[in-house]
ZAMARGU-4260 file (C-alpha; in steps of 0.2 Angstrom, whole numbers, plus 5000, padded with zeros to 4 digits):
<rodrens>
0) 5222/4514/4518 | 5239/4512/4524 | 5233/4501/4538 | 5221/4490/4524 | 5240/4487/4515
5) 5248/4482/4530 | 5235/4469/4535 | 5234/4463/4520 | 5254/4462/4520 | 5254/4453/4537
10) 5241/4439/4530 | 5249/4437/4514 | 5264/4434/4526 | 5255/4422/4535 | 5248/4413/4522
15) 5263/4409/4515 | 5272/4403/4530 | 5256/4393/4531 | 5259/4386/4516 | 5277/4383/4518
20) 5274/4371/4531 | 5260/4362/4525 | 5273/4359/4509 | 5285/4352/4519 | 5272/4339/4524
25) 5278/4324/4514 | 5264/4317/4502 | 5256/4300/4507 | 5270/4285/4509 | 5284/4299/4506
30) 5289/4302/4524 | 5302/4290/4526 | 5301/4275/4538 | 5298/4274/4558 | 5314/4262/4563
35) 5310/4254/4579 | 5323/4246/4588 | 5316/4229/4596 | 5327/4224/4611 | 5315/4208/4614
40) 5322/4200/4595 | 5308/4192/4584 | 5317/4175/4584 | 5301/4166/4589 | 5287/4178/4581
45) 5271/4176/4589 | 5257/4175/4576 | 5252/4192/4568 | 5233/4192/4574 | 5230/4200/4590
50) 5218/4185/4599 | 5233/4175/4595 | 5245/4184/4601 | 5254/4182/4617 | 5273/4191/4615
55) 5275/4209/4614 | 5285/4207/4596 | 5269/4202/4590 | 5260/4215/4599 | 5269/4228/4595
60) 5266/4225/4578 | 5248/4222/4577 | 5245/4239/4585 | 5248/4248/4569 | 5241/4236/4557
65) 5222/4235/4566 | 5208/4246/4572 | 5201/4245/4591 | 5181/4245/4597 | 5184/4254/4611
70) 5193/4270/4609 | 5206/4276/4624 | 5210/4295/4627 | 5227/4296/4629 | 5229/4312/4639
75) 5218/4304/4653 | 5222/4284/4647 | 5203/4283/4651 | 5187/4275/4637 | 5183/4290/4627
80) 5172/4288/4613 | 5177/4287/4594 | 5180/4307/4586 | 5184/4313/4605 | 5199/4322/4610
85) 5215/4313/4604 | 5206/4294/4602 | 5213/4285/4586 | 5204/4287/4571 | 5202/4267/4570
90) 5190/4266/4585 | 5174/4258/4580 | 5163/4265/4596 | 5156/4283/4595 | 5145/4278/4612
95) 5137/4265/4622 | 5123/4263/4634 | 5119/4251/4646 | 5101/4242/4652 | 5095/4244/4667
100) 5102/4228/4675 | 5119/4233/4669 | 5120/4213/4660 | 5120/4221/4642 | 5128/4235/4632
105) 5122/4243/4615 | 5137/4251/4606 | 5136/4263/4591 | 5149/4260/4580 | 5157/4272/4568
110) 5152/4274/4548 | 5164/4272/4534 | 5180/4264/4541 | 5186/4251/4529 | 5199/4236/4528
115) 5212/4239/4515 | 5204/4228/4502 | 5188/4240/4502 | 5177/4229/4514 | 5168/4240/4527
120) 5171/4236/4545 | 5155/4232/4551 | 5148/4224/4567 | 5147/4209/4561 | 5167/4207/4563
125) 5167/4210/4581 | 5153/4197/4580 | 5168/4184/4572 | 5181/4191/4586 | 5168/4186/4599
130) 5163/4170/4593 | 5183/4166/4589 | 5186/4169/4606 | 5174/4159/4612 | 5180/4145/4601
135) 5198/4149/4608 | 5203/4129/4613 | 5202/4126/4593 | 5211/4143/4588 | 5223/4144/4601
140) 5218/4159/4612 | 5232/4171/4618 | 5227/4171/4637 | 5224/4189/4636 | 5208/4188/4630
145) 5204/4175/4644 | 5193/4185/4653 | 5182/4191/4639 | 5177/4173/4636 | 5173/4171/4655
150) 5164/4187/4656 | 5153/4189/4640 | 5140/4178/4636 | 5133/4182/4620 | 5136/4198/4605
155) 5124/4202/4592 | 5122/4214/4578 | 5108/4224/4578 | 5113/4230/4562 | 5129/4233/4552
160) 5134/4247/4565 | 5125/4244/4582 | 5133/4232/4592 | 5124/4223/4608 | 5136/4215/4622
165) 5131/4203/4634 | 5139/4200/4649 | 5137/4186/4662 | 5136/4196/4679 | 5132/4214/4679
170) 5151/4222/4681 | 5157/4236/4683 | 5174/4232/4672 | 5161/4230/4656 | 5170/4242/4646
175) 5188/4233/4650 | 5179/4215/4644 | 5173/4225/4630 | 5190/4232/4624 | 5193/4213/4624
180) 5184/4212/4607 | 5195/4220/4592 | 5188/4217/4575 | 5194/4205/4564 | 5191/4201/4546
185) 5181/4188/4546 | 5177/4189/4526 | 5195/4187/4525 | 5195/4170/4535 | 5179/4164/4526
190) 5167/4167/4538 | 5149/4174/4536 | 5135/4177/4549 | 5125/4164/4540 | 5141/4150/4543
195) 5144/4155/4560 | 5140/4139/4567 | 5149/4127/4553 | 5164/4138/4552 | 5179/4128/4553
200) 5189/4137/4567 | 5201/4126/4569 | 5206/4133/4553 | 5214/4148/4563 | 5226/4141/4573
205) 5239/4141/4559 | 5232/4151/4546 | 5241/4162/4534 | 5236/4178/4543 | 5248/4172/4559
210) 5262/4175/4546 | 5257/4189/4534 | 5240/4197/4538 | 5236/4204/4522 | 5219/4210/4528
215) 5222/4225/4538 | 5214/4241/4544 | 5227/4251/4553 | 5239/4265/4547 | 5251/4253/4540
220) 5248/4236/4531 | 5260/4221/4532 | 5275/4220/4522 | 5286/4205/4527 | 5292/4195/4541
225) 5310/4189/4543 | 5312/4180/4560 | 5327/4188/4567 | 5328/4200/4559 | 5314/4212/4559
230) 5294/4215/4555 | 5292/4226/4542 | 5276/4236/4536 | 5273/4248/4522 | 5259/4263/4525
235) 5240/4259/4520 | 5234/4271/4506 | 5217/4268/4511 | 5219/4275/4530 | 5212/4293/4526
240) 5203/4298/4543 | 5217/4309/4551 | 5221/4327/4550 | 5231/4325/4533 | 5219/4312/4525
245) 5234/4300/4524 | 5248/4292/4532 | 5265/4300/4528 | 5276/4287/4535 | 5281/4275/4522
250) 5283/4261/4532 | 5287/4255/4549 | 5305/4242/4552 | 5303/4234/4567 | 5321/4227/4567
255) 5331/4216/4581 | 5344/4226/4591 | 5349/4214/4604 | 5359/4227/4615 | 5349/4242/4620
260) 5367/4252/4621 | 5370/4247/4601 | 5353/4252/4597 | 5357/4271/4606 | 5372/4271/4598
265) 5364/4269/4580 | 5351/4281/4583 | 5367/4294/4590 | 5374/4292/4574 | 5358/4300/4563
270) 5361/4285/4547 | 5347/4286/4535 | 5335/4272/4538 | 5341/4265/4554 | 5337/4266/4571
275) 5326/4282/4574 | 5314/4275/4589 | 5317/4268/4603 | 5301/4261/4615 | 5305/4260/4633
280) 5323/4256/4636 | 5331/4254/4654 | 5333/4270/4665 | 5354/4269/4659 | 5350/4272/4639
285) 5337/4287/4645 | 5351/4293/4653 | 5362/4294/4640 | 5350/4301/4628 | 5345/4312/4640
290) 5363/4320/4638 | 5361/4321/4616 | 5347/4333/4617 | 5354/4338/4600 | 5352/4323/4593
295) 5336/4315/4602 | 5320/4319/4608 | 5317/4311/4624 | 5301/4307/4636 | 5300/4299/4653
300) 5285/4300/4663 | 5278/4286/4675 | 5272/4270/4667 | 5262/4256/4667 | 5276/4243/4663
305) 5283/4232/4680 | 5294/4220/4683 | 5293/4203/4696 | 5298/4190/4701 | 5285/4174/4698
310) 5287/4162/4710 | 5279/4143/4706 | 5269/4137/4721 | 5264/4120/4712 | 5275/4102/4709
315) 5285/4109/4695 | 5289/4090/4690 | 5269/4087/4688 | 5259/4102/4680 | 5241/4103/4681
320) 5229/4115/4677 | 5220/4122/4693 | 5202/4115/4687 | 5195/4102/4680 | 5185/4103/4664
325) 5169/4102/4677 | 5177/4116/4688 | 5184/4107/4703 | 5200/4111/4709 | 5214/4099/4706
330) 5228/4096/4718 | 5244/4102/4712 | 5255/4097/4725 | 5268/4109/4732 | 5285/4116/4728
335) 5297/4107/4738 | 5304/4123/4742 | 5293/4136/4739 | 5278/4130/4743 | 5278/4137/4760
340) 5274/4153/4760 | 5287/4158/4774 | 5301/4155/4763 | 5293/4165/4749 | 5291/4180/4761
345) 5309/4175/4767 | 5315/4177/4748 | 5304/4195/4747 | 5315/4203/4763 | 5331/4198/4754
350) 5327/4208/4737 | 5339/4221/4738 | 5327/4232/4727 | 5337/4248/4730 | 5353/4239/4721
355) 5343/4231/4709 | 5333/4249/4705 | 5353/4254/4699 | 5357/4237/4692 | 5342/4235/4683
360) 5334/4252/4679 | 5346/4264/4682 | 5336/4271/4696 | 5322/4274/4684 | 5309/4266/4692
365) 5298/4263/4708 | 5299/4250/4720 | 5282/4242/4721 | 5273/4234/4736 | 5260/4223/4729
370) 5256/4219/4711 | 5248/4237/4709 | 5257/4250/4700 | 5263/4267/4709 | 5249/4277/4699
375) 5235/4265/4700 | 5220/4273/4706 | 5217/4257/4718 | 5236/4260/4724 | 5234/4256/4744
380) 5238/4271/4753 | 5247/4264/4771 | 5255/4247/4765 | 5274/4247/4765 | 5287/4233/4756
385) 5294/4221/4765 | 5312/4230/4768 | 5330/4222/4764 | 5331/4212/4780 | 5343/4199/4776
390) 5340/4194/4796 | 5323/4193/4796 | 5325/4182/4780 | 5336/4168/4791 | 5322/4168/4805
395) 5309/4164/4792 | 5319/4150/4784 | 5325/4147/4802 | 5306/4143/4804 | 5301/4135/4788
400) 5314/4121/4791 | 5329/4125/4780 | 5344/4126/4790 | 5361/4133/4786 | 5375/4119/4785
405) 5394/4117/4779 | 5404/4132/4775 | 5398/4152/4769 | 5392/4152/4751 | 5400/4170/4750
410) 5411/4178/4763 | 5401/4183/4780 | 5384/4174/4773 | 5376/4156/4779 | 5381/4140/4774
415) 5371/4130/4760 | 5353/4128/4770 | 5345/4112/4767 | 5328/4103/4773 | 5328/4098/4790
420) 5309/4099/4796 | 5302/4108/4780 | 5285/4104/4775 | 5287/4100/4757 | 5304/4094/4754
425) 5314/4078/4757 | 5324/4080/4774 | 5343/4086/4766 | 5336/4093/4751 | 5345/4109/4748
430) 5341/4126/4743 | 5346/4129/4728 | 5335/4137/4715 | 5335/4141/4696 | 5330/4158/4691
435) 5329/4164/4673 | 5328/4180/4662 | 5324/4186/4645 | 5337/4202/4643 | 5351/4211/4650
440) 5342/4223/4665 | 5331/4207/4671 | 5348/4198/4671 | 5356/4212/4680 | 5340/4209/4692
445) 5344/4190/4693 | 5360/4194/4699 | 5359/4205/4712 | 5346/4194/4718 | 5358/4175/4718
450) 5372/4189/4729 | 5359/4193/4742 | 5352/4176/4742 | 5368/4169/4744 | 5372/4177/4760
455) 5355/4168/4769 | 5362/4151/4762 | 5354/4149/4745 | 5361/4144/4730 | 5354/4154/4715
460) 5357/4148/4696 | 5355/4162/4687 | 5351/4157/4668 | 5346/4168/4652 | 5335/4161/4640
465) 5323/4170/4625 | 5306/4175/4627 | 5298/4160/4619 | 5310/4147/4628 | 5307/4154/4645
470) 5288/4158/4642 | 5281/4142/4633 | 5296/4132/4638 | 5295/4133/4657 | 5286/4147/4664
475) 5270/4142/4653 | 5272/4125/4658 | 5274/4129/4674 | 5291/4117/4677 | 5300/4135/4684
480) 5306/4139/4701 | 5310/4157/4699 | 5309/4170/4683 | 5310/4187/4683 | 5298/4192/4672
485) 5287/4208/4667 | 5270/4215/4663 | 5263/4230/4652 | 5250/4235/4664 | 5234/4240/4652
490) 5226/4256/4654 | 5213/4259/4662 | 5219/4249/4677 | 5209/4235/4680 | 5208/4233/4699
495) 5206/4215/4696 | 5219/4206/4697 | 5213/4188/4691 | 5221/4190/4676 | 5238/4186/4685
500) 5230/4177/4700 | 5216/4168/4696 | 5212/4151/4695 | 5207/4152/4679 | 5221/4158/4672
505) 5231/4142/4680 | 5232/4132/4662 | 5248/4123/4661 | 5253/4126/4643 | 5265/4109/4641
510) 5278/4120/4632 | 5264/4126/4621 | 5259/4145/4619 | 5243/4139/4625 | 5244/4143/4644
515) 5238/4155/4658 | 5245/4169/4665 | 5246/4162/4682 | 5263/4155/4679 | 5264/4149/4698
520) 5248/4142/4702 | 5242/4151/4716 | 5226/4149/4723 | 5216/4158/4739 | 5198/4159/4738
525) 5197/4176/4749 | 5206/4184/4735 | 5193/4174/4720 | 5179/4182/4732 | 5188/4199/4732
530) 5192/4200/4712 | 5175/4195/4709 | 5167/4209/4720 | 5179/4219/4711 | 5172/4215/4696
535) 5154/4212/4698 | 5149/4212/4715 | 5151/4230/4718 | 5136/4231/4705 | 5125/4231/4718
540) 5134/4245/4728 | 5134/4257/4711 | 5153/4252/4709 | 5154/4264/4721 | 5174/4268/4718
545) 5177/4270/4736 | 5171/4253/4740 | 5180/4245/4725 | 5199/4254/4733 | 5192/4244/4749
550) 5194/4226/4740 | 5208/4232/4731 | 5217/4237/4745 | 5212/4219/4755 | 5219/4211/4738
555) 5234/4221/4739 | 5237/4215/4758 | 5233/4198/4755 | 5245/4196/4739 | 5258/4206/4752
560) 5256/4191/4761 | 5255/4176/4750 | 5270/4181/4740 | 5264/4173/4724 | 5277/4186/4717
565) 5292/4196/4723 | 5289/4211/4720 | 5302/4222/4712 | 5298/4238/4702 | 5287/4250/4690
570) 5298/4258/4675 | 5297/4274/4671 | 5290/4274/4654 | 5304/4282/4641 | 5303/4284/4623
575) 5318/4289/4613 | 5315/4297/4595 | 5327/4302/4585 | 5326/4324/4582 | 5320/4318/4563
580) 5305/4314/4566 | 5291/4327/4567 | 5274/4323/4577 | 5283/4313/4592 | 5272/4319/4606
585) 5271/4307/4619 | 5257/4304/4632 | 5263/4291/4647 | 5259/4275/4641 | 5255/4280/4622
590) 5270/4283/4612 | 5263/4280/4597 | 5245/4287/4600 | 5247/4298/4584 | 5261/4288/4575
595) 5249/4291/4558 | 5255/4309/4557 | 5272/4309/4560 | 5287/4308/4546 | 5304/4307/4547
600) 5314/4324/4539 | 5325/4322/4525
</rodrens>
């Protein structure tokens, strides 16, 4: 009898603990507000609708106001289908399966998810994202979501939750084209199946939703929008498909902090409703918060974000696109200087990347060889970076042309090169390049890179612009010499690497958000043919994975060679949070893979 009472006791205990911290939970809306500290500034807001959107401010901001198709385990960063493992509750697919020739998909899509005016999320809204895209000339098409226009050909709803994808070539990067498609409300926009074909879509580019989407599905709905200042959004009572049943979070401020230091500092100093989360900030700030363990709650891990170099190959004083509207390739002159890629390969040996690892990162990051990431699966195993070699930079420039002249542009370095025999430039023309920046650590980049340059006799102007100015100003409009720029790598990794390289992507945006990612116009038809068995050709090999790393590796080499880039470094993915808030549990790559559960204490 005694040993009855005791267990009865010990789950009496228990229950009551239980119940303690489930009380603690706050109620829907009442767990404070997620303060995110955005570095980038929202000056120039891209539009609030993810086909549209190009910047990471707008990005970064969509991902918590709309659902996905394809789900993403975050432990593994592999497709998972939706109610697996960790994948969001907003995931549409619970599974797919493929015909027999591999050209078409049939998804299953999940029941009962709704927008936040009531309106089911059906098929038939991946339907509109599809045939948005397709009409992306009149909606203006964020370039990301170039190579699902290229690759699918046709989707269809079978019925309000079975979905069938079409693709153009049998592939074995279907599910990457696929997660190209997220829903959208097409009600909202006035669509219908039956006015698919006399939709206004036009009516897009511009709309209200680029602003303030009002029609959302994700934990949080919008709130406002102050350019400069910050995004702000306010949670979704109708998001009910987590653990809890609701979002605790009241909202989310996504507010400017220019200076990555200031923003650390505020977050040090625990202040109700300020900075309390900060997303990947340079290897110096993890540092420090490294060191306030008391305060903040800290990840680092290996990520998918890297920094380069673009390099423009074409006529920077004549943009053109790399095809004609019939597909024929246009001829885009060359960049007087570098054009040739002996130069470019010259520039790639004086990248002092261990001095820039310091300047820029901290030494929180890896030196990359290619334009493949350190943990990519398709990472070539033997082939090494061109090392800091200032001598075997002279012989290369030596060798294009470009001879050094007059006095040292710094103490012990070359005289100002200029064109002697060169094959681009005017005889005289001198080296002297423009390179610009968006923030402090790319800038700390750019400089380290106008010192090195500066001993091998080229004159490096070093300029900092914001994201829109250097993106749709120049680098879009391909009118650049040099940027240092940066990508977040999408997980999976896709192996190919068109989107950065292709000749599809070439589209001079003429100071328009409406160009291509391939800022510098290169062009190499072993590397289309390469991409393309990486995408489709290695169908008929099974996509036997091993075969796939074999074209990888030769795209690796051959981008090691053409230097459309200089290749500088993979970050270290670090998330700071704040000790006030409960449920930060980081995966790499996915911060904020269960930001629908998590509160800030009181």
């Amino acid at each position: 009898m005694k040993r009855v009472l005791t267990l009865l006791l010990v789950l009496a205990m228990t229950l009551m603990a239980i119940s303690v911290v489930t009380a603690q939970v706050p109620g829907p809306g009442e767990g404070g507000t997620l303060v995110w500290g955005n570095q980038r500034g929202s000056a120039n807001l891209g539009p609030l609708v993810p086909i549209r959107c190009s910047g990471v401010d707008c990005a970064d901001a969509n991902s918590l106001m709309y659902p996905g198709f394809l789900g993403l385990e975050p432990s593994t960063l592999s497709f998972a289908p939706a109610g697996t493992g960790n994948v969001s509750p907003t995931v549409l697919a619970t599974g797919w399966t493929p015909s027999e020739d591999g050209l078409t998909y049939t998804f299953t899509l999940k029941e009962g998810l709704i927008w936040n005016d009531g309106t089911p999320i059906t098929a038939h809204d991946i339907v509109f994202t599809y045939n948005a895209i397709m009409n992306g000339d009149q909606i203006g098409l964020s370039a990301s979501y170039g190579p699902a226009r290229s690759s699918i050909t046709n989707v269809v709803a079978l019925d309000d939750y079975t979905l069938e994808v079409t693709f153009a070539t049998a592939n074995c990067l279907a599910l990457n084209r696929a997660a190209l498609l997220p829903p959208l409300p097409g009600h909202a926009y006035g669509w219908t199946p039956e006015t698919n074909d006399t939709f206004d879509w036009a009516s897009m580019n511009g709309h209200p939703f680029d602003k303030a989407p009002t029609v959302t599905a994700g934990p949080f709905n919008f709130a406002s929008a102050e350019p400069g200042t910050g995004v702000f959004l306010t949670y979704n009572p109708t998001y009910t498909y987590n653990e809890l049943g609701y979002v605790p979070l009241g909202g989310v401020a996504y507010i400017d902090v220019p200076d990555y230091n200031v923003m650390l500092e505020r977050l040090l100093a625990g202040q109700p409703d300020d900075v309390n989360f900060i997303f990947e900030p340079p290897g110096s700030i993890l540092a420090t918060a490294a060191a306030n363990k008391d305060k903040v709650q800290v990840f680092q891990a290996p990520g998918t974000v890297w920094h380069y170099v673009a390099v423009n190959l074409a006529d920077p004083t004549n943009p053109q696109n790399g095809r004609d509207e019939n597909g024929n390739l246009i001829d885009q002159g060359h960049h007087p200087i570098l054009g040739d890629k002996r130069v470019r390969q010259a520039l790639q040996y004086a990248v002092d990347i261990d001095t820039i690892l310091q300047a820029a990162q901290n030494g929180n990051a890896t030196p990359m060889v290619s334009s493949t990431i350190p943990s990519a699966f398709s990472i070539h195993p033997t082939l090494q970076r061109r090392p800091y070699d200032l001598d075997a930079a002279r012989k290369l420039l030596d060798e294009a042309g470009f001879t050094s002249t007059g006095d040292p542009i710094v103490a012990g370095g070359d005289g100002l090169r200029t064109c002697t025999s060169c094959l681009y430039a005017e005889p005289g023309t001198p080296m002297i390049l423009d390179i610009m920046a968006v923030d402090q650590p790319r800038i700390n980049a750019a400089t380290v890179l106008q010192d090195s340059f500066a001993q091998i006799g080229i004159k490096l102007e070093v300029r900092q612009l914001d994201f829109n100015t250097m993106y749709d100003g120049n680098m879009g409009a391909q009118t650049f010499d040099l940027a240092v720029a940066g990508w977040r790598g999408g997980v999976p990794f896709n192996a190919d690497q068109r989107s950065f390289f292709g000749v599809e992507q070439d589209i001079a945006g003429g100071g328009s958000s409406e160009y291509g990612f391939n800022f510098g116009s290169f062009y190499n038809a072993e590397f289309e043919e390469l991409s393309e068995y990486i995408f489709s050709g290695a169908v008929k090999d099974g996509c036997d994975i091993e075969k796939i790393k074999e074209a990888a590796y030769k795209v690796q080499e051959l981008l090691w060679e053409e230097q459309p880039y200089l290749f500088l470094y993979a970050i270290d993915a670090g998330y700071i949070a704040s000790n006030a808030i409960v449920g930060f549990n980081p995966f790499p790559a996915q911060a904020l893979w269960n930001v629908h559960s998590w509160y800030v204490k009181q």
